[in-house]
C-alpha positions as semicolon CSV with decimal commas, in nm:
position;residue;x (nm);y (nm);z (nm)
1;X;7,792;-11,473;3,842
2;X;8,070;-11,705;3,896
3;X;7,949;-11,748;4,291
4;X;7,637;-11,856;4,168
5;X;7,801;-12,122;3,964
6;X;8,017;-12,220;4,207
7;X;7,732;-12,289;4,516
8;X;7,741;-12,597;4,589
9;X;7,498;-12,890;4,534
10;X;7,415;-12,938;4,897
11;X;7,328;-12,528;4,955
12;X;6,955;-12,505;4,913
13;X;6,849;-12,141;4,744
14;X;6,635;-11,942;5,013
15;X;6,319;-11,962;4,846
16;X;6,322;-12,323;4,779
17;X;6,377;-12,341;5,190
18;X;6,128;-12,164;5,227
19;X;5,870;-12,374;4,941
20;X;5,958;-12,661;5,135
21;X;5,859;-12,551;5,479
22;X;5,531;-12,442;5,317
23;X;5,504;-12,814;5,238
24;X;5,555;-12,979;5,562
25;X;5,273;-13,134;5,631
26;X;5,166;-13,312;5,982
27;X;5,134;-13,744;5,995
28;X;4,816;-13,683;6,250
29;X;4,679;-13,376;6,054
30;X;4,688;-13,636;5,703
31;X;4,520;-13,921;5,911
32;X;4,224;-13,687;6,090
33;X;4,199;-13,543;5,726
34;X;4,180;-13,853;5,555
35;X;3,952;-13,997;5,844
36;X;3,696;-13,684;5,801
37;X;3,756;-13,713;5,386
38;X;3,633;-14,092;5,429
39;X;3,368;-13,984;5,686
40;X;3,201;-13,706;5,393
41;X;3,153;-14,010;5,181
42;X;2,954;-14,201;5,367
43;X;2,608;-14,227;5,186
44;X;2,330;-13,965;5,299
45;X;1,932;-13,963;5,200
46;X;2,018;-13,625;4,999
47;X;2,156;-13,700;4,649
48;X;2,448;-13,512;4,568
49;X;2,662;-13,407;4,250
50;X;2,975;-13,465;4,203
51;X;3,107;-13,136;4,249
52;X;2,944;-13,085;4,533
53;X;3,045;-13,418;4,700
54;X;3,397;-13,299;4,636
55;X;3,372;-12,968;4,756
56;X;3,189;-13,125;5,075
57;X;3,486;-13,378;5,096
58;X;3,779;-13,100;5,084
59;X;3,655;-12,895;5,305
60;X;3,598;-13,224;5,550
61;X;3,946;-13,305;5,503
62;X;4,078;-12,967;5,556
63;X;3,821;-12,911;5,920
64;X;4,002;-13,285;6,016
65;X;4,333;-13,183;5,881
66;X;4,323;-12,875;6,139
67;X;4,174;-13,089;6,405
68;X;4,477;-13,272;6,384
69;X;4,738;-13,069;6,424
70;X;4,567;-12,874;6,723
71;X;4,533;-13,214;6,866
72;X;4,911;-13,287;6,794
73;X;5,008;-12,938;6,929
74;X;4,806;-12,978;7,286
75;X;4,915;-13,317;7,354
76;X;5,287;-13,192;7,324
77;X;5,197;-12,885;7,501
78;X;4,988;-13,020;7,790
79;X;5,052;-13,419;7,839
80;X;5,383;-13,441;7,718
81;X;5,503;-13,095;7,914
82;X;5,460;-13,293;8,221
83;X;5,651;-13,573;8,208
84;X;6,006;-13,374;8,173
């Protein structure tokens, strides 16, 4: 009991690592997200409900979001490979 006490402040607890890499998110995976979220709300000739325009929107954001990161990961894997 006492060791637990005693850890100090700058030890992180194991799960709390691990929340936080769960949380790490990628710069060009938020801007293709936030690109395709902005895209989604353009205006169409279909009316649409709220919740619908929001689910539309989130799963726009998460499609760009994933383009992203691939993007990210082949232009480190491919382009940037090279050059070293």
């Amino acid at each position: 009991m006492t060791a637990v006490l005693e850890r100090s402040r700058d030890e992180k607890h194991p799960a709390v690592l691990w929340a936080w890499r769960l949380l790490r998110l990628d710069f060009t995976g938020i801007a293709f997200a936030a690109l395709f979220f902005c895209l989604s709300l353009t205006p169409s000739l279909l009316p649409r409900d709220w919740l619908f325009a929001g689910l539309i929107g989130g799963i726009n954001a998460a499609i760009g979001y994933g383009i992203g990161v691939f993007v990210v990961k082949m232009v480190g894997r491919f382009v940037l490979a090279g050059r070293g």
